[in-house]
KOLKEKOL-912585 format. One record per residue (C-alpha): residue in one letter; x, y, z; residue number from 1. Coordinates in steps of 0.2 Angstrom, whole numbers, plus 5000, padded with zeros to 4 digits. Example, Ala and Ser with C-alpha at 12.3 -4.5 7.8 and 13.67 -1.06 7.14 Angstrom:
# KOLKEKOL-912585
<node res="A" x="5062" y="4978" z="5039" n="1"/>
<node res="S" x="5068" y="4995" z="5036" n="2"/>
//
This chain:
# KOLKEKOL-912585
<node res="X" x="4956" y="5061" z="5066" n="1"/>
<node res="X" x="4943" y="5073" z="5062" n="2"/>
<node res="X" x="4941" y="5062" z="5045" n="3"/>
<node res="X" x="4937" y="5048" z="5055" n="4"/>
<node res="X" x="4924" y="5053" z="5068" n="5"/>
<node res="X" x="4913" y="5061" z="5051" n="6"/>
<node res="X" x="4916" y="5044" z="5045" n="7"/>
<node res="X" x="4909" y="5034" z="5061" n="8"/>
<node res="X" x="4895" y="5048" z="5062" n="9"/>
<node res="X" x="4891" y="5044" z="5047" n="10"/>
<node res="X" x="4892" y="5024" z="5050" n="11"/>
<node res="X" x="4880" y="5029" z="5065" n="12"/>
<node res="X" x="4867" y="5038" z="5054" n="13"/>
<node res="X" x="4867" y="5030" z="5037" n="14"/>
<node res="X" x="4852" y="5018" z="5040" n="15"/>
<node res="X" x="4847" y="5001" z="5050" n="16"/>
<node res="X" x="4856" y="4986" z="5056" n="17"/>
<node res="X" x="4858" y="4971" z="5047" n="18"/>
<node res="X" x="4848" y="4962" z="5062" n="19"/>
<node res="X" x="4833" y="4975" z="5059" n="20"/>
<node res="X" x="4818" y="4965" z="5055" n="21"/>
<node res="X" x="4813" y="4975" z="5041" n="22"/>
<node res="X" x="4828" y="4972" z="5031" n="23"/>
<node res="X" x="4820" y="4967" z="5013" n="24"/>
<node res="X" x="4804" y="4979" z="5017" n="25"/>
<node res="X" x="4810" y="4995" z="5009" n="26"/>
<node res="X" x="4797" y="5011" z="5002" n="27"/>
<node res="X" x="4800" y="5010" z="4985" n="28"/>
<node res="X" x="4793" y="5025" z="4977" n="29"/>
<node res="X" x="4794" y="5044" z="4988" n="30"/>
<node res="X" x="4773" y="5044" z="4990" n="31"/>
<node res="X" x="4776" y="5036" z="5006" n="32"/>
<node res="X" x="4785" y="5051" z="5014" n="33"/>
<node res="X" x="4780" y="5055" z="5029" n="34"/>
<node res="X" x="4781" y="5073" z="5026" n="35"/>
<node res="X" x="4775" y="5090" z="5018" n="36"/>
<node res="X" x="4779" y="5095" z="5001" n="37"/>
<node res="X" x="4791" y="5108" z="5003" n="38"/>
<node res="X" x="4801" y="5097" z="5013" n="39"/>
<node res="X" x="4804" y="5081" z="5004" n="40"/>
<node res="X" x="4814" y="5077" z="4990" n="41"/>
<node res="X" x="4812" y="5066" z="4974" n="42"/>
<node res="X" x="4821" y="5052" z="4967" n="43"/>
<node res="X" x="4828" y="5064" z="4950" n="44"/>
<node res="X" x="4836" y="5075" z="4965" n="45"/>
<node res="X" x="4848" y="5064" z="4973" n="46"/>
<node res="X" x="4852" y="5057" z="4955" n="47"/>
<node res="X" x="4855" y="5074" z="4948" n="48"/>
<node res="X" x="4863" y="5081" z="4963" n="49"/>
<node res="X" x="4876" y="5065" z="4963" n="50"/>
<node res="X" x="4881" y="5067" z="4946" n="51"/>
<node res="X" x="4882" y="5082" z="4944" n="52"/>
<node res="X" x="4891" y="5086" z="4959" n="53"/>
<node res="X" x="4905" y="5070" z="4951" n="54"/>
<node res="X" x="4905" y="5079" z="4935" n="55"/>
<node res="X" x="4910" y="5093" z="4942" n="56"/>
<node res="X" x="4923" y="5086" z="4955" n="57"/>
<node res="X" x="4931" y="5076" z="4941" n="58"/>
<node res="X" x="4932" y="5090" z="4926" n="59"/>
<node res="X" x="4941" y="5102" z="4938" n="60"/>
<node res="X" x="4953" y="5090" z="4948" n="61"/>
<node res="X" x="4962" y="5087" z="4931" n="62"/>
<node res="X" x="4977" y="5097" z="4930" n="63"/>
<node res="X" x="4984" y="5090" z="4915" n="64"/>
<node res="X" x="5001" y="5095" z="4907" n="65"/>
<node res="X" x="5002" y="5107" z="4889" n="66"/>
<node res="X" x="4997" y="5097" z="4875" n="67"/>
<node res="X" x="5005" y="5096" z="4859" n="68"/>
<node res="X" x="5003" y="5108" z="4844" n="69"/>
<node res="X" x="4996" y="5095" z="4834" n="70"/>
<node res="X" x="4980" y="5094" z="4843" n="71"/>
<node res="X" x="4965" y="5101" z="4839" n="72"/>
<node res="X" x="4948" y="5104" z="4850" n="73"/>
<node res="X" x="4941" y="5089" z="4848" n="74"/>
<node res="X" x="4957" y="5080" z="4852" n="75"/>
<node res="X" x="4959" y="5091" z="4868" n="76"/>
<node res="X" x="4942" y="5088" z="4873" n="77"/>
<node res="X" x="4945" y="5069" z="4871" n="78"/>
<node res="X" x="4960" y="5072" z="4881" n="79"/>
<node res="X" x="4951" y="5076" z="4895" n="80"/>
<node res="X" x="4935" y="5068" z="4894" n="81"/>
<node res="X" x="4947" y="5052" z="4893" n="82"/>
<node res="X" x="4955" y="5057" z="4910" n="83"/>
<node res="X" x="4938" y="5060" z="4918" n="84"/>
<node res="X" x="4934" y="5042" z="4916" n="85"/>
<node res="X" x="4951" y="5035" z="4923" n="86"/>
<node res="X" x="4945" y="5046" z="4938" n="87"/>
<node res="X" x="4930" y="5039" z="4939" n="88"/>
<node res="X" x="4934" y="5018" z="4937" n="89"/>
<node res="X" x="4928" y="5078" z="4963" n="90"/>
<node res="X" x="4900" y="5112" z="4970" n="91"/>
<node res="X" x="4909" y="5098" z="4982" n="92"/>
<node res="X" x="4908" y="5110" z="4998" n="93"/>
<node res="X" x="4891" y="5110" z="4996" n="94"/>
<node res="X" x="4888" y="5094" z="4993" n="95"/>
<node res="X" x="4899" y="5089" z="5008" n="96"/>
<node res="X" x="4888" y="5101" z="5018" n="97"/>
<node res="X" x="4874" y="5093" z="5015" n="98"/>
<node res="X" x="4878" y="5075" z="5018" n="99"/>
<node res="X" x="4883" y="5083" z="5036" n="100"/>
<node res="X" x="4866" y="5090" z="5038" n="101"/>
<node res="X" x="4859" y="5074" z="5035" n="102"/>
<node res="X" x="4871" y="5065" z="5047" n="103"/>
<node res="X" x="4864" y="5079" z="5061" n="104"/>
<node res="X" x="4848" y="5077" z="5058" n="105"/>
<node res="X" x="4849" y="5059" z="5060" n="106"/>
<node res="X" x="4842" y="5056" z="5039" n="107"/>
<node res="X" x="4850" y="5040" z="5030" n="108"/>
<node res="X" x="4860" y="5044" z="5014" n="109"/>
<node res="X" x="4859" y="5034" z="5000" n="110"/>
<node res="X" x="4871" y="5023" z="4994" n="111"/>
<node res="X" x="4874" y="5036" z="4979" n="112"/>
<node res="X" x="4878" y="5049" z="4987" n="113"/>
<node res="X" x="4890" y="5039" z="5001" n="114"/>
<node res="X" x="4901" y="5036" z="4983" n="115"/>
<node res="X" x="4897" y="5055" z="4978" n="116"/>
<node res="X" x="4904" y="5058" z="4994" n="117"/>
<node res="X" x="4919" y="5048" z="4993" n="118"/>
<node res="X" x="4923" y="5058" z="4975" n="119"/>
<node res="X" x="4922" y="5074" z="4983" n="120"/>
<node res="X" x="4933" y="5070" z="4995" n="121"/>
<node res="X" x="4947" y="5063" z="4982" n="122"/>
<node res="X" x="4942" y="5079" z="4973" n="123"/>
<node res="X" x="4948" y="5092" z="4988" n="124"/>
<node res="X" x="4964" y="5082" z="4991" n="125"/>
<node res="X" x="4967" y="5084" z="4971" n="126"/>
<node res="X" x="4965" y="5102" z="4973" n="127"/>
<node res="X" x="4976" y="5102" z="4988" n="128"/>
<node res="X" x="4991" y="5095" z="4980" n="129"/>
<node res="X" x="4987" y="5103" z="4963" n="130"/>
<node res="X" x="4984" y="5122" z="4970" n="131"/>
<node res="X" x="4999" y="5132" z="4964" n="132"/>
<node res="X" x="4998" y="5118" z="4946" n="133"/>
<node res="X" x="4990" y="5127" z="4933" n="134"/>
<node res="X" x="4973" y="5122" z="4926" n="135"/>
<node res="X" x="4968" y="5117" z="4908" n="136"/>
<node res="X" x="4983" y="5123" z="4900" n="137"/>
<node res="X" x="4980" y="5126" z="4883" n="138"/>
<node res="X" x="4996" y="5133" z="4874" n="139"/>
<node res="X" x="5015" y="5134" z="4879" n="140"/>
<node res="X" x="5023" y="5149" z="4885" n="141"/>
<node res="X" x="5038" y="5152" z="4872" n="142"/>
<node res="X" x="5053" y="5156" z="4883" n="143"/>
<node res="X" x="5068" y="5165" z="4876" n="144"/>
<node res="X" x="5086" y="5160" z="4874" n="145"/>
<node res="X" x="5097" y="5166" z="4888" n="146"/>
<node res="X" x="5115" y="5173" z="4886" n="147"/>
<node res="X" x="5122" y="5158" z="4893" n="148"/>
<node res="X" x="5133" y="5148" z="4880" n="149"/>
<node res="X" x="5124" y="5134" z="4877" n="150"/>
<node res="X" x="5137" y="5118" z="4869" n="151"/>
<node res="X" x="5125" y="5111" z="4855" n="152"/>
<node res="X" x="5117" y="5096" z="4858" n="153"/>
<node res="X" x="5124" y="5079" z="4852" n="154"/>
<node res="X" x="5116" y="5067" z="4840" n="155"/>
<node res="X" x="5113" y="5053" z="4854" n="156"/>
<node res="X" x="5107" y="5067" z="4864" n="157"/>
<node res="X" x="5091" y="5071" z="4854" n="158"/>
<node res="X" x="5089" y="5053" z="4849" n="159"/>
<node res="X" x="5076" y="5044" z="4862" n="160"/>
<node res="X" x="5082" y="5028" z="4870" n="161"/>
<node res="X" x="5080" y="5011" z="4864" n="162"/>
<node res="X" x="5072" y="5001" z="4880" n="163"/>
<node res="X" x="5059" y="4987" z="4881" n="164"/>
<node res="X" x="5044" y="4995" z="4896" n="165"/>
<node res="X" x="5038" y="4980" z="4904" n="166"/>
<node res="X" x="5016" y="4980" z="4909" n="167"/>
<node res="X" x="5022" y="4984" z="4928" n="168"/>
<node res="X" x="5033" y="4996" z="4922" n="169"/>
<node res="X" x="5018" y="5006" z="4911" n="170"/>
<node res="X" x="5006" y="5001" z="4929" n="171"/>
<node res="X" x="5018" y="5008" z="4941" n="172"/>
<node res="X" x="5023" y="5023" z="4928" n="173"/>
<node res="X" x="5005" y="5029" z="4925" n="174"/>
<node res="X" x="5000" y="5028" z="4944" n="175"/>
<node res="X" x="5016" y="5038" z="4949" n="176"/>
<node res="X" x="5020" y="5048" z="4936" n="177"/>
<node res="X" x="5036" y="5044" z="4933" n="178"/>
<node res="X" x="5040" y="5041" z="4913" n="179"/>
<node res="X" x="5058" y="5033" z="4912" n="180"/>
<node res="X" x="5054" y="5030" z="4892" n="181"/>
<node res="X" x="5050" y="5050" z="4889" n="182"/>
<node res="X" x="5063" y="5060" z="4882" n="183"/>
<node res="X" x="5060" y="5078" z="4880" n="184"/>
<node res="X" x="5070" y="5085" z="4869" n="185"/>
<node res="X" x="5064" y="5071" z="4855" n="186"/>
<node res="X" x="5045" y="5075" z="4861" n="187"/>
<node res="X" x="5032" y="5087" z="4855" n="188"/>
<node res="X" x="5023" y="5087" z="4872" n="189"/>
<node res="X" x="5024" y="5080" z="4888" n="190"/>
<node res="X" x="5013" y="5064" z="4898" n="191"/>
<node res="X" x="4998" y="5071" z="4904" n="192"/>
<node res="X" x="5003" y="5066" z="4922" n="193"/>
<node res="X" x="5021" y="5066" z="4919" n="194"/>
<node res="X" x="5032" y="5076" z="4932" n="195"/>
<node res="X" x="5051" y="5077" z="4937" n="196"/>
<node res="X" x="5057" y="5069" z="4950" n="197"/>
<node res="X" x="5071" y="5079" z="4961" n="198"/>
<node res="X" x="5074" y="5067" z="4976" n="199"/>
<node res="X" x="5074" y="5049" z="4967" n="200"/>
<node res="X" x="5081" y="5040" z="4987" n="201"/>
<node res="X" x="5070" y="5026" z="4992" n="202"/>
<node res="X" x="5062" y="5036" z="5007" n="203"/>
<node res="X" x="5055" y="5049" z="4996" n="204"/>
<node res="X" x="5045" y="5036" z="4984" n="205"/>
<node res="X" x="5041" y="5027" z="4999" n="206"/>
<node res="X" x="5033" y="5042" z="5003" n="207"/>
<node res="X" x="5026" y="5046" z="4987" n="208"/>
<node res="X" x="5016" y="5028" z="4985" n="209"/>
<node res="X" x="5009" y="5029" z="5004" n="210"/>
<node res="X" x="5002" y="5044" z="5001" n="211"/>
<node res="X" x="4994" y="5037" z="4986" n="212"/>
<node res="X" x="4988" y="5022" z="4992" n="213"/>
<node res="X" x="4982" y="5032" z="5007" n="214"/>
<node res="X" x="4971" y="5043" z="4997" n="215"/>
<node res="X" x="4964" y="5026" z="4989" n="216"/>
<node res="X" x="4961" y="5020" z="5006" n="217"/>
<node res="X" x="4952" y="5035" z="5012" n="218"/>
<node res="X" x="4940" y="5033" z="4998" n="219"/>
<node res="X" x="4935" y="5014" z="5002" n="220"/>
<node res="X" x="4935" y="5019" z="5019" n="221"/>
<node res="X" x="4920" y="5031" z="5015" n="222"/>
<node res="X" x="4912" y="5019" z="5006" n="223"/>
<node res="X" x="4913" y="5009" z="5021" n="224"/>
<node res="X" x="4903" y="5022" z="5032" n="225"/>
<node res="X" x="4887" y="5013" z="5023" n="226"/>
<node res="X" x="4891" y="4997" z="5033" n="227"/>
<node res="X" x="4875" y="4997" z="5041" n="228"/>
<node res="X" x="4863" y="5005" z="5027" n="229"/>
<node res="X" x="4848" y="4997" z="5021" n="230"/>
<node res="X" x="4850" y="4986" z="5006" n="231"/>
<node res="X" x="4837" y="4978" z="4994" n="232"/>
<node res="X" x="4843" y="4963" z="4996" n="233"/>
<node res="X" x="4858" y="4954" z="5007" n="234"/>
<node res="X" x="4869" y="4949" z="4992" n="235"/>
<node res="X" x="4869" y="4968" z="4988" n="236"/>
<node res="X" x="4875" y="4972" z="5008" n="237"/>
<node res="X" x="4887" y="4960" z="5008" n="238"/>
<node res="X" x="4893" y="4964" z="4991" n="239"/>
<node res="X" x="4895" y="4983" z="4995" n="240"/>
<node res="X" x="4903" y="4977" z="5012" n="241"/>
<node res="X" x="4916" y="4968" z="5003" n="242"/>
<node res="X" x="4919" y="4978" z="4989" n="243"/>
<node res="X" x="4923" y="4992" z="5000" n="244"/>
<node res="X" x="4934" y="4982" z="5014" n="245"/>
<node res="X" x="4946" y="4978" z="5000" n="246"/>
<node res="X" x="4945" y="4995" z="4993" n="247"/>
<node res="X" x="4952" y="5002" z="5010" n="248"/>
<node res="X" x="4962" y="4987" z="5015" n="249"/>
<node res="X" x="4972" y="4983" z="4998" n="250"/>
<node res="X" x="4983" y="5001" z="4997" n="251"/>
<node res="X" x="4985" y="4998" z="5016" n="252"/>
<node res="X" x="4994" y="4982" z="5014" n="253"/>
<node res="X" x="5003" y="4983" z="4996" n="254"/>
<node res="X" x="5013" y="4997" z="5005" n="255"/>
<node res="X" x="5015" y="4987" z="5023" n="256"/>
<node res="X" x="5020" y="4971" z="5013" n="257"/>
<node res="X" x="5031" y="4981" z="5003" n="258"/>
<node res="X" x="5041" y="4988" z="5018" n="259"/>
<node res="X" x="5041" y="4972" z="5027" n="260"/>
<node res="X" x="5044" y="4960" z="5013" n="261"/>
<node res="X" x="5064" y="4956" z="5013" n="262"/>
<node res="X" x="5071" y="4958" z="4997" n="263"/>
<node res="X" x="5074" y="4939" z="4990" n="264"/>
<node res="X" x="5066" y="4930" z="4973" n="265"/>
<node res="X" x="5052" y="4922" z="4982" n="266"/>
<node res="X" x="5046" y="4935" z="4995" n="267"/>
<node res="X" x="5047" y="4947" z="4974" n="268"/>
<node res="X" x="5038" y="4937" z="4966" n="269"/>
<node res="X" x="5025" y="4936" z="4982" n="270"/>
<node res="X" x="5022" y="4954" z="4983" n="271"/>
<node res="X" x="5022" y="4956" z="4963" n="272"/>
<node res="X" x="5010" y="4943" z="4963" n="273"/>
<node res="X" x="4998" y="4951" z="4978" n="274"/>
<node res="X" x="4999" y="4967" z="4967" n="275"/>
<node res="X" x="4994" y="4960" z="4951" n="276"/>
<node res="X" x="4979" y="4952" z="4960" n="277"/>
<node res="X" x="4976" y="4969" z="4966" n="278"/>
<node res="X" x="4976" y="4978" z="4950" n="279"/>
<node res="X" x="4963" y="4966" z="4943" n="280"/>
<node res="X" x="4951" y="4963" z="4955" n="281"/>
<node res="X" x="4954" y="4983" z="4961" n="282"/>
<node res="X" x="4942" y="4989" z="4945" n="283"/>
<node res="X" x="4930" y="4975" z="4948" n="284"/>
<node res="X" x="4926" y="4981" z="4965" n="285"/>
<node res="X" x="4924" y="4998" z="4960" n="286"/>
<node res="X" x="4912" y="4995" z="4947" n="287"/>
<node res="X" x="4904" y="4983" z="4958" n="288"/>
<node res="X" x="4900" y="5000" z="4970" n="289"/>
<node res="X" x="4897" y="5011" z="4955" n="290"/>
<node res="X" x="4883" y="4997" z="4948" n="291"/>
<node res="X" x="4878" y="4996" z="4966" n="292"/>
<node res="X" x="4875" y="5015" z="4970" n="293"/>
<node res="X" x="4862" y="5016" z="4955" n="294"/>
<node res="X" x="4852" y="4998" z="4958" n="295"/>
<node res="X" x="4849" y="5002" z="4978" n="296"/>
<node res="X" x="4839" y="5017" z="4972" n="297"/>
<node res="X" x="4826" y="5006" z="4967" n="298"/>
<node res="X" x="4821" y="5004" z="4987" n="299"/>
<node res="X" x="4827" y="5018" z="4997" n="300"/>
<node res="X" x="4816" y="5020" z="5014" n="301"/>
<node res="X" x="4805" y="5035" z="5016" n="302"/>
<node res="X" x="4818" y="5044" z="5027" n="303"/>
<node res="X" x="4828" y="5046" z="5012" n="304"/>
<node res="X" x="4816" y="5059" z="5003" n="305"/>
<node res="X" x="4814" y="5069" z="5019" n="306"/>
<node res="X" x="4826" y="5085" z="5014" n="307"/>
<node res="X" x="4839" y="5094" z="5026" n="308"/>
<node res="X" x="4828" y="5107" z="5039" n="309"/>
<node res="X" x="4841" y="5121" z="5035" n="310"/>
<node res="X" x="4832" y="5132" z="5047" n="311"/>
<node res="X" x="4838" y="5121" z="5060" n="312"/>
<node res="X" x="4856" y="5128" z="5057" n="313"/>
<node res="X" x="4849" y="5148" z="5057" n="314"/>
<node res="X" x="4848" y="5158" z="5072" n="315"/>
<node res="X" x="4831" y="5164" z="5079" n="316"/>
<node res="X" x="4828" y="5179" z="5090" n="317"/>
//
């Protein structure tokens, strides 16, 4: 609930309508801030405060499995860097802050840091779910051999199995972890993501994959909270509008469709085919908010330079 009302608030506070009259009359540069100095902000501050703060948010969520013994530095570094950008196509508390300072004091945030927002968020629930998870692990710990007699291991035991992994199979396997085509006693190291499963019913993955797709929602939803900002152009708004509708909508109905469909050929291949579409248009929309986020910047109005009056929020004798 309380996710929601910071979401409306900031819906209420992010700019204008889309019936303002002054839609396509924006302040392109910051020397028409109607204010002093010290209070204002440049352009090269909200960009570097943005991308720092998802550089930051995106390094640290990672909390990747042990490697294997055969990589070296560059190769680990690769590893993550790698895993950084799948996070991308989560300093966040103080960046969160702010963006609440700005919502009080009634001054628009910029489309890049409504999607800088959105990453922190992701990047506290990470945190959550991966508090008691080590973080960059490096090396393995070597643990010794119990007394327990242990009958050695058989040949088909050791030998990995032979199966064709379809592409949903690799999709569905990468978003939720599960690896049916690992074998760790044949393996040197383990999936980056990869995790054992103890309760395999039907309830607990149902679980598992509403709570994924409700994370994903939660971040199209923030987007959303830019509904009524000031855009260049009204291609860009409606573009933004959309791109974020179907970011929060689509994990919302993939999981409702799969609870409701009934389990027959046609109503399968309906749902396989809604997720396909998904999964393709999905990376297009996202890009299309991260293209968006950078090219509004060109025309920001002069209340987005206006910086947060901190000593609003300390107490005066």
């Amino acid at each position: 609930m309380l996710f929601w009302i910071f979401v409306f608030l900031l819906t209420r506070q992010s700019g204008l309508t889309q019936g303002h009259p002054n839609l396509l009359a924006r302040a392109p540069t910051e020397a028409s801030c109607d204010c002093t100095i010290n209070s204002c902000r440049t352009l090269f501050d909200i960009v570097w405060g943005c991308l720092a703060t998802i550089f930051a948010c995106t390094w640290v969520a990672l909390h990747q499995n042990v490697p294997g013994p055969d990589l070296g530095w560059f190769s680990l570094l690769m590893r993550k860097l790698r895993m950084m950008l799948m996070t991308i196509i989560a300093p966040e508390v103080i960046f969160v802050t702010q963006c609440l300072a700005r919502a009080s004091q009634h001054l628009p945030l910029t489309e890049l840091e409504v999607a800088t927002l959105a990453f922190a968020v992701l990047s506290v629930v990470i945190r959550l779910l991966w508090l008691h998870k080590p973080l960059d692990v490096q090396q393995p710990i070597v643990v010794a051999r119990s007394e327990v007699d242990i009958d050695p291991l058989q040949e088909e035991d050791i030998t990995p199995p032979n199966h064709s992994i379809t592409l949903i199979d690799k999709i569905s396997n990468g978003i939720l972890g599960n690896y049916d085509y690992y074998h760790p006693i044949s393996s040197t190291s383990v999936p980056s993501l990869y995790f054992i499963e103890i309760d395999t019913t039907d309830t607990n993955q149902l679980v598992e994959l509403a709570g994924i797709w409700g994370v994903g929602s939660i971040f199209g939803s923030i987007h959303c909270a830019a509904w009524n900002a000031l855009f260049p152009s009204m291609a860009e708004m409606w573009i933004w509008r959309i791109s974020s509708v179907f970011i929060a909508a689509y994990p919302v109905l993939t999981v409702l469709f799969a609870v409701i469909t009934p389990d027959d050929g046609i109503a399968t291949a309906v749902l396989v085919g809604f997720m396909l579409f998904g999964f393709v248009v999905y990376p297009l929309f996202r890009l299309f908010l991260i293209i968006l986020s950078f090219t509004t910047l060109r025309s920001l109005p002069p209340s987005a330079f206006v910086d947060v009056n901190w000593s609003n929020y300390i107490p005066h004798l």
